[in-house]
C-alpha positions as CSV (number, residue, x, y, z in Angstrom):
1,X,-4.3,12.7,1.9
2,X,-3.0,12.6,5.2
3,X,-3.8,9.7,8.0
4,X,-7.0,12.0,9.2
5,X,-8.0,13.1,6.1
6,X,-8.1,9.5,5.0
7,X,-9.8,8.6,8.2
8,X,-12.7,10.5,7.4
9,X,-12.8,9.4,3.6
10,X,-13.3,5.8,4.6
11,X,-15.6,6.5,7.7
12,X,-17.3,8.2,5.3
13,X,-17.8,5.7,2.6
14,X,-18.7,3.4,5.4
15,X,-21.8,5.8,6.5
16,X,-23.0,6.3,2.8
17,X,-22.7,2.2,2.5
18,X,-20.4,2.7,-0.4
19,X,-18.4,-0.6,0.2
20,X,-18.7,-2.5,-2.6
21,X,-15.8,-4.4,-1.9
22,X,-17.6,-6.2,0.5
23,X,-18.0,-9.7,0.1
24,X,-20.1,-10.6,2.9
25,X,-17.8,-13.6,3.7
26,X,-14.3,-14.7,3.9
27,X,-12.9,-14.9,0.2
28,X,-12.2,-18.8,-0.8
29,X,-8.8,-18.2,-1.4
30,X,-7.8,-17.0,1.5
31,X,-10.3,-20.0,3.1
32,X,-8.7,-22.6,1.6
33,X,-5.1,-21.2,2.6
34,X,-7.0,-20.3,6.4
35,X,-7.6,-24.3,6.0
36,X,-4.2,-25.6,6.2
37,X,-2.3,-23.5,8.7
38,X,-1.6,-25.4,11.5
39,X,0.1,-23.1,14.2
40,X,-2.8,-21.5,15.8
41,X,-0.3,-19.3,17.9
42,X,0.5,-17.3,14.5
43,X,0.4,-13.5,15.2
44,X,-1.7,-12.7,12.2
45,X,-2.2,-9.3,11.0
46,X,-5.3,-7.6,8.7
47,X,-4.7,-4.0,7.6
48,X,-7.7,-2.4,5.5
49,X,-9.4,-5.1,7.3
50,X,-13.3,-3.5,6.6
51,X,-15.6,-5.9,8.1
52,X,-12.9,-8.5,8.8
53,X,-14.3,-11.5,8.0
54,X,-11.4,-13.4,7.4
55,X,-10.7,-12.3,11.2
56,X,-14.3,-14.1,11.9
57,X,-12.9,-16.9,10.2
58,X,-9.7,-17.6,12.1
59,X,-11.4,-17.1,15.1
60,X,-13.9,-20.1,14.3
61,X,-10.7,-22.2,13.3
62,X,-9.0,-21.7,16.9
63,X,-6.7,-18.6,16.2
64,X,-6.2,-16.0,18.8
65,X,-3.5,-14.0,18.3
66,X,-5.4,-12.2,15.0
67,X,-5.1,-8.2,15.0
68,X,-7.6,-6.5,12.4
69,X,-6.3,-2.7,12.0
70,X,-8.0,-0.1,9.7
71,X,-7.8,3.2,9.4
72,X,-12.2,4.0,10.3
73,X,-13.0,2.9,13.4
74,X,-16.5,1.9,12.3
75,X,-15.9,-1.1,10.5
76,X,-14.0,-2.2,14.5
77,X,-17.0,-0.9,16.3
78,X,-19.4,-3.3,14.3
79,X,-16.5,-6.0,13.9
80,X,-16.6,-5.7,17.9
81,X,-20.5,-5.8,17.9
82,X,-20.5,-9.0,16.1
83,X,-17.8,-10.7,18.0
84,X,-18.9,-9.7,21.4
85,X,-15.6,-11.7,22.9
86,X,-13.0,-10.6,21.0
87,X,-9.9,-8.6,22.6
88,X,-11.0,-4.7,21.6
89,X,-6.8,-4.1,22.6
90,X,-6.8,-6.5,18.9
91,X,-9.1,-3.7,17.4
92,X,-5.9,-1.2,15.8
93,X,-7.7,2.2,14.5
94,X,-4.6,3.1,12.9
95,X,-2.9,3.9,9.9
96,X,-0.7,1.2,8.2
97,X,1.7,3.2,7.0
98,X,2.5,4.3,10.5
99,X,1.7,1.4,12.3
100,X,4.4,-0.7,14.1
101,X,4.5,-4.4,15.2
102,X,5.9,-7.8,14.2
103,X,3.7,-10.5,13.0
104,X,4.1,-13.8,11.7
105,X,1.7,-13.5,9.1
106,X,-0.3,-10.4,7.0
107,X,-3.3,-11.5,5.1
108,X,-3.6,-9.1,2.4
109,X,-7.3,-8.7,1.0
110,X,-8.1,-5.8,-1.2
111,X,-5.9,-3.2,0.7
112,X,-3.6,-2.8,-1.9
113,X,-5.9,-1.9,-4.3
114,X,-7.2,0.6,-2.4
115,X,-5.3,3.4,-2.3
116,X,-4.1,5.5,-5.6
117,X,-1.7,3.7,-7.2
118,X,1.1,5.7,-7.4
119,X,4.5,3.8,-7.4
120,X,5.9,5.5,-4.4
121,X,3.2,4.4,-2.4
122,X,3.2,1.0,-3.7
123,X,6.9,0.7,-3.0
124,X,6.3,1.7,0.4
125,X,3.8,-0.6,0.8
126,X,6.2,-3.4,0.0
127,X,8.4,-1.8,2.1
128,X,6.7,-1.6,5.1
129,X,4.7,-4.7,4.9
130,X,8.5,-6.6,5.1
131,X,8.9,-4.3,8.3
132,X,6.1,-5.4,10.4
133,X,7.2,-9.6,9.7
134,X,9.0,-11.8,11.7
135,X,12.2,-13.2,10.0
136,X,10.4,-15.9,7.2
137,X,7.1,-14.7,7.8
138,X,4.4,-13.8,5.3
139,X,2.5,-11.8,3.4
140,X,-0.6,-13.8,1.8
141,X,-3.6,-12.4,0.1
142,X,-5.3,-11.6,-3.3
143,X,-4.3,-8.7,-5.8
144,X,-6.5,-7.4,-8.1
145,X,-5.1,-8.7,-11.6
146,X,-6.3,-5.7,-14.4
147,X,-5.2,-2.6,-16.3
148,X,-4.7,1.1,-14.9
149,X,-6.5,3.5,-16.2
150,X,-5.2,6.6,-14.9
151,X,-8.0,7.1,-12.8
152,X,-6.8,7.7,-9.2
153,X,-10.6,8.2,-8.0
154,X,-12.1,4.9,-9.0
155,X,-11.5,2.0,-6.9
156,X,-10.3,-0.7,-6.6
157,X,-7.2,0.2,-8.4
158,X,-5.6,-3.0,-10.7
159,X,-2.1,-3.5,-11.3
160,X,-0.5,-6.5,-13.2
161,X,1.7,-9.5,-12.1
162,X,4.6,-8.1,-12.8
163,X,4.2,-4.8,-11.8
164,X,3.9,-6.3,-8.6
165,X,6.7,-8.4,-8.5
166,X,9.1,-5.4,-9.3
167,X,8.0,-3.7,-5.6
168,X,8.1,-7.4,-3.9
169,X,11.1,-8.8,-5.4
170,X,13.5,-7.0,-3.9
171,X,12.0,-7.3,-0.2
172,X,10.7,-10.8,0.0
173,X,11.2,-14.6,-1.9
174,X,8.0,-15.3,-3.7
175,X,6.5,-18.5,-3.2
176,X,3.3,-18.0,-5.6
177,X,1.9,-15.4,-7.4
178,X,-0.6,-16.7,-10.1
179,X,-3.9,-16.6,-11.3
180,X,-6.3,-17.4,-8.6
181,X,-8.6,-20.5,-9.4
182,X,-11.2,-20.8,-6.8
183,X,-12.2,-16.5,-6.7
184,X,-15.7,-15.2,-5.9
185,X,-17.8,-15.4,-8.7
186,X,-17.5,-11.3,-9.5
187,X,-13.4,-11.5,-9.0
188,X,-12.9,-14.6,-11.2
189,X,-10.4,-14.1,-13.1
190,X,-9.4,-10.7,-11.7
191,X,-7.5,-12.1,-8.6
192,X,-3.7,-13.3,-8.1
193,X,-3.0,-15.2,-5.3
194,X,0.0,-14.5,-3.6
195,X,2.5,-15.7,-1.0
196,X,5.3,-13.8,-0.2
197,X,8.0,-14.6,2.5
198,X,11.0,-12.2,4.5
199,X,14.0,-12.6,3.1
């Protein structure tokens, strides 16, 4: 699909409520790693952000400099109507794959799994997330951990730990990539947590 044809695939799916990756609520992972950062200056990125409410959470904790980008513009329009206050010119209807910028951090929540999983586009997602970070910054979020099954309809799409390390290996030093502990009831067990940082 191209960037408009995908545009109107997920603005779609958000019309027909078909967003059953929604969690309703900032994933405890990504909490718990939210918890401890102590820079509140970090220029933090979301792609695929959906509803954002990681966003929602780093705004509570102090954080200002938080861009959410996705690729519908209705998830933004209802982030926006939520968060009354927030900078719309932080609101990026775009499409990540074309999208340029230079952040200190990416939080990575169910993106990945998103799109087919073909190992071109994979690759270029390890690619480009390494283009849009500072020198030593990071890429942190959740992967789903299962089998492929050839599908390239159904989503999420799974992977495996070390499928994933062979397209971030060679672009970024991994700090952790294991088993997450603390996942949503319906993801336990189906979730790495992972930091990666620019080499």
């Amino acid at each position: 699909m191209n960037s408009e044809e995908l545009k109107e695939y997920w603005s779609q799916r958000y019309k027909d409520e078909r967003t059953g990756w929604d969690t309703g609520s900032p994933s405890t992972p990504l909490k718990m790693y939210i918890d401890q950062l102590v820079d509140k200056n970090l220029k933090i990125l979301i792609p695929g952000a959906g509803n954002a409410y990681e966003a929602e959470y780093l705004i509570s904790k102090g954080f200002t400099n938080v861009f959410i980008l996705d690729i519908s513009e209705i998830p933004l329009q209802e982030f926006q109507e939520r968060n009354p206050k927030f900078p719309s010119e932080q609101l990026l209807c775009d499409d990540f794959f074309t999208h340029e910028g230079t952040y200190d951090l990416i939080i990575e929540q169910t993106f990945f799994c998103s799109f087919p999983p073909l190992p071109e586009t994979r690759k270029q997602y390890a690619q480009h997330m390494t283009s849009l970070l500072k020198s030593n910054g990071k890429l942190v979020g959740l992967w789903f951990d299962f089998p492929l099954t050839g599908d390239m309809e159904k989503r999420p799409f799974g992977g495996s730990k070390e499928e994933y390390l062979r397209y971030f290996e060679p672009h970024f030093k991994v700090k952790t990539l294991e088993k997450a502990y603390n996942s949503i009831a319906p993801r336990a067990g189906n979730e790495l947590f992972g930091i990666f940082v620019k080499s």
